[in-house]
N, C-alpha and C positions, 0 to 999 in steps of 0.2 A: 504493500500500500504506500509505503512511502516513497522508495524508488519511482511507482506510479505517479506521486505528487510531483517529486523531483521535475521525471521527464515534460510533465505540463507546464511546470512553472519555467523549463528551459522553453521551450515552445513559443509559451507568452512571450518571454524577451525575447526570440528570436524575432517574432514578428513584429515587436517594438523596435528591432534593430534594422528589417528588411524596411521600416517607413521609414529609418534614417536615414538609408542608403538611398529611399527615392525622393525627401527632403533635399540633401546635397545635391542630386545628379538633374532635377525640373530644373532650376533655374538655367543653368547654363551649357547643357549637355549638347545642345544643339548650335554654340554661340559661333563654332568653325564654320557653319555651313552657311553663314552672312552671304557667300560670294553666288552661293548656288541658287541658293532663295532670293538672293535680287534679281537673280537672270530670270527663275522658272516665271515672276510672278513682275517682273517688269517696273520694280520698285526702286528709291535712294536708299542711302542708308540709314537717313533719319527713321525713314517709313519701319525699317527691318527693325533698328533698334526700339521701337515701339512693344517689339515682341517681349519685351526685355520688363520696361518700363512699365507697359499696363500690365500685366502680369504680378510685378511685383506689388504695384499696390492695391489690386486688389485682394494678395496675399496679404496686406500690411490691416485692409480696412477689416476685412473679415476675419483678421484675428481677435479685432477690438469685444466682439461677439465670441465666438470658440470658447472659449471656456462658461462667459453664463449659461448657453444653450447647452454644456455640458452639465453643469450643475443640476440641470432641470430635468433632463431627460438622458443622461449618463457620459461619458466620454467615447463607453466602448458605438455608443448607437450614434451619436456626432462623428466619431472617429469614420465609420464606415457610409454613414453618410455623404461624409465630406470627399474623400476614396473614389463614390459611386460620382461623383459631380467630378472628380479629376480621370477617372475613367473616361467620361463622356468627354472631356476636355481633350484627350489624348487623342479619341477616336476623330475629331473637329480636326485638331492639327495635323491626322498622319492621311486623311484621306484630303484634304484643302485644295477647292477647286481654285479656291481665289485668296489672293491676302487677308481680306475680309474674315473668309470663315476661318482662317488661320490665327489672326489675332482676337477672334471668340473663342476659339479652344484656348489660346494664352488664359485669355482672361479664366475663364472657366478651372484648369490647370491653378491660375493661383488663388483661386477662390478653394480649391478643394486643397489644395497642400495647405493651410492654414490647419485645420483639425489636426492629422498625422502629426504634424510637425511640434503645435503645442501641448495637445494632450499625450503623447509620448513621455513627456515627463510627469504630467500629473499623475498618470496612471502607474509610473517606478513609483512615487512619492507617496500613495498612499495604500500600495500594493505590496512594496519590497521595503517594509520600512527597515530592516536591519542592513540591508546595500543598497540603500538609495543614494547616495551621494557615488558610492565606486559605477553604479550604472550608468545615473546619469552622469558622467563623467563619457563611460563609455560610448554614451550615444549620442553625446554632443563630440566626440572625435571623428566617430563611424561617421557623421553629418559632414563635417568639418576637412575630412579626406578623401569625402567622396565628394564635394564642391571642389576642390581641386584638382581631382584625376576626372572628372567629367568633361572635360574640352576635350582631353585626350581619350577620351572615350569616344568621344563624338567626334572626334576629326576620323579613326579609323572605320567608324558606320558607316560614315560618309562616303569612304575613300571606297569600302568594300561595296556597301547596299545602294548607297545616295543617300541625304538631307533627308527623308522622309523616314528612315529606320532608326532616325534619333527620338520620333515622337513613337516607335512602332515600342522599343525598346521599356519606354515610361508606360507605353498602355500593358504590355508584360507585366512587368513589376506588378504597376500598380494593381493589377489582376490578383497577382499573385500576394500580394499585400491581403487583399480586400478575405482572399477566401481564408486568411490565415487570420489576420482577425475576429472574422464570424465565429471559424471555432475556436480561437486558444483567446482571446481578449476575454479577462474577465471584467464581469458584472460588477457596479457598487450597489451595494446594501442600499433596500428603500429612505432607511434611516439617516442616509448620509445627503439627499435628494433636497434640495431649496430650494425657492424660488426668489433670485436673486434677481434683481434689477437689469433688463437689457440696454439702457440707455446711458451714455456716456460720459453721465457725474461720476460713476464711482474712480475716473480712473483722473477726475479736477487735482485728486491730493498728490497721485503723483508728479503731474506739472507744475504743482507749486513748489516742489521738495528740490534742494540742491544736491541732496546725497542720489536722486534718481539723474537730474538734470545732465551734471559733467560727465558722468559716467557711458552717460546712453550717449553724449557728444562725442564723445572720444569714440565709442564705439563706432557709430553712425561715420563720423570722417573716416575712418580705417576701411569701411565698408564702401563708403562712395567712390574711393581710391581703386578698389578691387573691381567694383562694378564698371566704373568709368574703362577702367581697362577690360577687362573682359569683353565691354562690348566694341568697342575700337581697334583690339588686337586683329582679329581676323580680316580686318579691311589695311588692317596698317601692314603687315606681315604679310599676306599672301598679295592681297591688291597691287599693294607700294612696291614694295622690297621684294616682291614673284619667287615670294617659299611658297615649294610646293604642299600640296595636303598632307602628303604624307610627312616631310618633316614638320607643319606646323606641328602635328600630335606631338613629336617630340620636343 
């Protein structure tokens, strides 16, 4: 019986760790194929890097929500929710007649990676409370490594399948995400379930606080830094300077 518990509760965290690996790899896993996605689709580069940008904030606004909608109605039923809207998002982006339905599936994509991506932690934090800090540790690296091996992931899809198997790749996962979820995500207790406020006073005390303020600044420039380049590199590097695809990956 116990060994039995063991193996489920490795299970859960794996599938908390396979949302990590597709946390890191949505945003930028596609960012090589700039050059191919402006030709198929007849666009600048502003236009592409849009892919980029709406995307991200619609990951940013509909995180502000993810967690009270969790509190309400559970993380494990948000979590898979959120999954079943980045599933749909994927399928928008890898079939994309036109730019249009391509920066819907973006959006869509970053509207559903906000649950996986936040509730991954809540659910180590009130699930694994004797290794919660060593997990989430581990899942904020697993995220963290796979945001940066994703270009070079996505440069060699490219090189091998084309631009379209970077989004084939995420509706995978994310697949594969969703059904491991369903069964090994556990449930919170009725008892734990409130009905907290979905509107957007509760989060007035952190804007006023200096201890949240510098910190998320500092974050936020380090971040801008990475994005800015991430989405420029593939135009500066193969466009400009005519490295091929295959060494951009490298």
């Amino acid at each position: 019986m116990a060994l039995r518990t063991s193996k489920l509760v490795d299970l859960r965290f794996l599938s908390l760790c396979l949302m990590s690996v597709l946390t890191g790899m949505e945003m930028d896993v596609f960012t090589p194929s700039f050059p191919e996605i402006m030709e198929t689709f007849s666009i600048s580069i502003e236009q592409a890097q849009l892919t980029l940008s709406l995307n991200f904030v619609a990951y940013a606004l509909s995180t502000l929500w993810v967690g009270p909608l969790a509190e309400r109605f559970s993380s494990k039923n948000i979590s898979l929710l959120s999954l079943c809207v980045f599933i749909i998002g994927s399928i928008f982006c890898y079939i994309a007649p036109t730019f249009e339905t391509l920066l819907i599936g973006r959006v869509l994509q970053g509207l559903g990676m906000s649950g996986p991506n936040v509730l991954s932690y809540s659910i180590v934090y009130e699930f694994y409370p004797k290794s919660r800090e060593s997990y989430m540790g581990m899942l904020n690296g697993i995220s963290g490594i796979t945001m940066g091996a994703a270009p070079v992931l996505g440069s060699y899809l490219n090189l091998w399948f084309g631009w379209r198997s970077n989004f084939l790749a995420l509706l995978i996962l994310s697949l594969t995400c969703f059904v491991l979820s369903m069964k090994y995500l556990p449930t919170q207790n009725a008892s734990h379930k409130v009905k907290p406020s979905l509107g957007l006073k509760t989060y007035i005390p952190l804007f006023k606080s200096k201890d949240f303020l510098w910190p998320a600044a500092a974050i936020l420039s380090i971040s801008i830094c990475y994005f800015v380049f991430v989405g420029l590199a593939p135009i500066f590097y193969r466009e400009d300077l005519g490295v091929s695809l295959e060494h951009f990956g490298m």
